[in-house]
C-alpha positions in Angstrom: 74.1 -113.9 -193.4 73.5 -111.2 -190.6 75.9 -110.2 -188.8 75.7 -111.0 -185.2 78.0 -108.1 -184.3 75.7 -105.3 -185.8 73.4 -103.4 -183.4 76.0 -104.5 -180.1 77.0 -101.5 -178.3 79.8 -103.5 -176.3 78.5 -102.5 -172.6 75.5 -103.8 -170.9 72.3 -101.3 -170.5 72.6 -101.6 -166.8 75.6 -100.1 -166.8 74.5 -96.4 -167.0 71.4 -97.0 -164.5 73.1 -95.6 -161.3 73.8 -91.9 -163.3 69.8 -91.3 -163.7 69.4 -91.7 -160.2 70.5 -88.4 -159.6 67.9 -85.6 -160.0 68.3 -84.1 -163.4 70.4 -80.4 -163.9 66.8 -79.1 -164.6 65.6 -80.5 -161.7 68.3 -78.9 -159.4 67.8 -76.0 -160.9 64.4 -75.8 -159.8 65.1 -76.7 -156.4 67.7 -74.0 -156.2 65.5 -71.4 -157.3 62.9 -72.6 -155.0 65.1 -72.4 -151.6 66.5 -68.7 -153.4 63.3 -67.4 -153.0 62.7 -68.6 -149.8 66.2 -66.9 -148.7 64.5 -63.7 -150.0 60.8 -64.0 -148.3 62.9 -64.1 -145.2 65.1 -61.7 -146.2 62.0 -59.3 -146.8 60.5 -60.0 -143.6 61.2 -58.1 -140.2 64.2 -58.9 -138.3 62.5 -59.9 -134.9 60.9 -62.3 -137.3 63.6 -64.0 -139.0 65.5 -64.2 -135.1 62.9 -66.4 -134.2 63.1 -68.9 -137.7 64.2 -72.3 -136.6 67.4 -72.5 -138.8 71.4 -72.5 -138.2 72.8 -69.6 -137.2 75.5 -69.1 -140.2 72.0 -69.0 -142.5 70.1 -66.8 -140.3 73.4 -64.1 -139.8 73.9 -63.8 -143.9 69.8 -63.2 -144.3 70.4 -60.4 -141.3 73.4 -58.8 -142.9 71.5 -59.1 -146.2 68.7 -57.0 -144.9 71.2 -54.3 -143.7 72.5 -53.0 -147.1 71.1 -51.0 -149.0 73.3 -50.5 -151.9 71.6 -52.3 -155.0 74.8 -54.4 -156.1 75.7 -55.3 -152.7 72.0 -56.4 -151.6 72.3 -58.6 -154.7 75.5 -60.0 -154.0 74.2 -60.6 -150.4 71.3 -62.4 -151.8 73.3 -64.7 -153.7 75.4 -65.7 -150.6 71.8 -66.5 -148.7 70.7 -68.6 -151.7 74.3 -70.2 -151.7 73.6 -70.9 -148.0 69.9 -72.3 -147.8 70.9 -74.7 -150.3 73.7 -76.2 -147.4 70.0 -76.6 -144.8 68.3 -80.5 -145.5 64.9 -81.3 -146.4 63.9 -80.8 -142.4 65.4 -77.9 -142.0 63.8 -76.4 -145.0 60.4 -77.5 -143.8 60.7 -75.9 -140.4 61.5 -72.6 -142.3 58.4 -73.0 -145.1 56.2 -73.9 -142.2 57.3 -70.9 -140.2 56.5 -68.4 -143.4 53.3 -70.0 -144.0 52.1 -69.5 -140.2 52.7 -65.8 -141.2 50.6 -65.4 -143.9 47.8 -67.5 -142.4 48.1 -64.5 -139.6 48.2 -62.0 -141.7 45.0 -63.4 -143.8 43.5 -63.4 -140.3 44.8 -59.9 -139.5 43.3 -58.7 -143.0 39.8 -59.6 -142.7 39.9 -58.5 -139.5 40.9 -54.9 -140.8 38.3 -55.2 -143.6 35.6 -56.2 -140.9 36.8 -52.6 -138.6 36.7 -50.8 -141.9 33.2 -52.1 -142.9 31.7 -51.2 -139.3 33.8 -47.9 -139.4 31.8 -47.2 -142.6 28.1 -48.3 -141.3 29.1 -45.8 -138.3 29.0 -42.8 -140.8 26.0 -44.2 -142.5 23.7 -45.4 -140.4 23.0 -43.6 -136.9 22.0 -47.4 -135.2 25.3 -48.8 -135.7 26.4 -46.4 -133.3 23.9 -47.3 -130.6 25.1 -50.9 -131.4 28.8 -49.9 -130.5 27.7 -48.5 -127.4 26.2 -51.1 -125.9 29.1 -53.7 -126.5 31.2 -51.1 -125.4 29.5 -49.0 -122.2 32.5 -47.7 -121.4 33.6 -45.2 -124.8 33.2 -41.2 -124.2 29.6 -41.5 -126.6 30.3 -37.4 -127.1 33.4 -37.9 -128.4 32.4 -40.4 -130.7 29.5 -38.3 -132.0 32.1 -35.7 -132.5 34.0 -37.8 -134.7 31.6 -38.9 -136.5 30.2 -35.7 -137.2 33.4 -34.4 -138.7 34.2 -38.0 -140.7 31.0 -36.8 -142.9 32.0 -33.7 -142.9 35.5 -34.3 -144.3 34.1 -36.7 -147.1 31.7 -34.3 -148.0 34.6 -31.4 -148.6 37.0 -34.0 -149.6 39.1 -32.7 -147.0 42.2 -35.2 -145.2 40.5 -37.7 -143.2 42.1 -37.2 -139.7 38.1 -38.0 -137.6 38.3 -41.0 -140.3 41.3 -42.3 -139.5 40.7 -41.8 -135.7 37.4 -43.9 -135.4 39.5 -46.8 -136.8 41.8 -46.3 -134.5 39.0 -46.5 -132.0 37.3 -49.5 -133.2 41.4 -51.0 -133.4 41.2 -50.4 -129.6 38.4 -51.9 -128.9 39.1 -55.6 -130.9 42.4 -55.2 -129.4 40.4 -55.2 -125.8 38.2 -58.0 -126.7 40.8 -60.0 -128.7 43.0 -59.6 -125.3 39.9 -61.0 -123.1 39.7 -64.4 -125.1 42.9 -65.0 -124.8 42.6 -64.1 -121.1 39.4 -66.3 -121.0 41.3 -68.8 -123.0 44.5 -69.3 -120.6 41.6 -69.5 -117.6 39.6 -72.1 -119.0 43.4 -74.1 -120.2 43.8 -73.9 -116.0 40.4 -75.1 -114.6 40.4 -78.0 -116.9 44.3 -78.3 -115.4 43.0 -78.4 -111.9 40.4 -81.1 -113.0 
């Protein structure tokens, strides 16, 4: 005869539901070396950029403090403390801050093409004698003699693999100029938010 004892645990399987309700320890784990890193990004950013991260002020003073030692141990330490304390922001919190980091890089993706483009045209100016007839008439107002100058010694410093100073300088130039135009659209942009204001 079987016995109707065998098999019975003595507590019902509900009993243990509520404790897997909880995320598991790997689980936290992974979430608290997710919001670490975060604490670092910032930590690595500029301070005028971390001031201006939506996130409580105890959180924002340890990544500040962080960013002002330099001894190896102690920056370690410090970056503990900041992991410690992003894991005391909620889920909203923590959004506001991801959201703010990922603005930055979009900008700087922006800001990188944009470099490459100045570098590509500052290239073609060396190359090709048109592009600088081309620059000229977007931008009537450069010294054209200076430019020539430039350019002129640009070749010649590649060609003697000498320092690129003239190189370095027509960037600089063409970094003027975008800065001009990029400074106009907004301009444009703020008039044209107005009129349709007015309307």
């Amino acid at each position: 005869m079987p016995n109707p004892n065998r098999g019975a645990c003595g507590f019902q399987s509900t009993e243990f539901e509520q404790e897997y309700e909880r995320p598991s320890k790997s689980e936290l784990k992974r979430q608290m070396t997710v919001l670490q890193k975060l604490g670092e990004e910032l930590v690595n950013e500029a301070r005028d950029r971390v001031k201006r991260v939506p996130m409580p002020e105890d959180v924002r003073d340890a990544i500040l403090e962080c960013q002002q030692i330099k001894d190896h141990e102690g920056r370690r330490r410090q970056l503990q403390y900041v992991g410690k304390k992003m894991r005391t922001l909620d889920e909203e919190e923590v959004a506001a801050i991801q959201r703010t980091i990922d603005s930055w890089k979009g900008l700087s993706k922006a800001d990188t093409a944009n470099m490459h483009a100045m570098e590509r045209r500052r290239d073609k100016l060396l190359t090709d004698d048109k592009a600088l007839t081309v620059l000229l008439s977007e931008n009537p107002e450069l010294d054209v003699q200076h430019l020539r100058t430039l350019i002129r010694n640009a070749r010649k410093e590649q060609a003697e693999n000498k320092p690129p100073k003239a190189y370095r300088e027509i960037f600089q130039i063409l970094k003027e100029i975008d800065k001009k135009k990029n400074s106009g659209k907004k301009d444009a942009d703020a008039d044209g938010a107005e009129a349709e204001d007015d309307e």
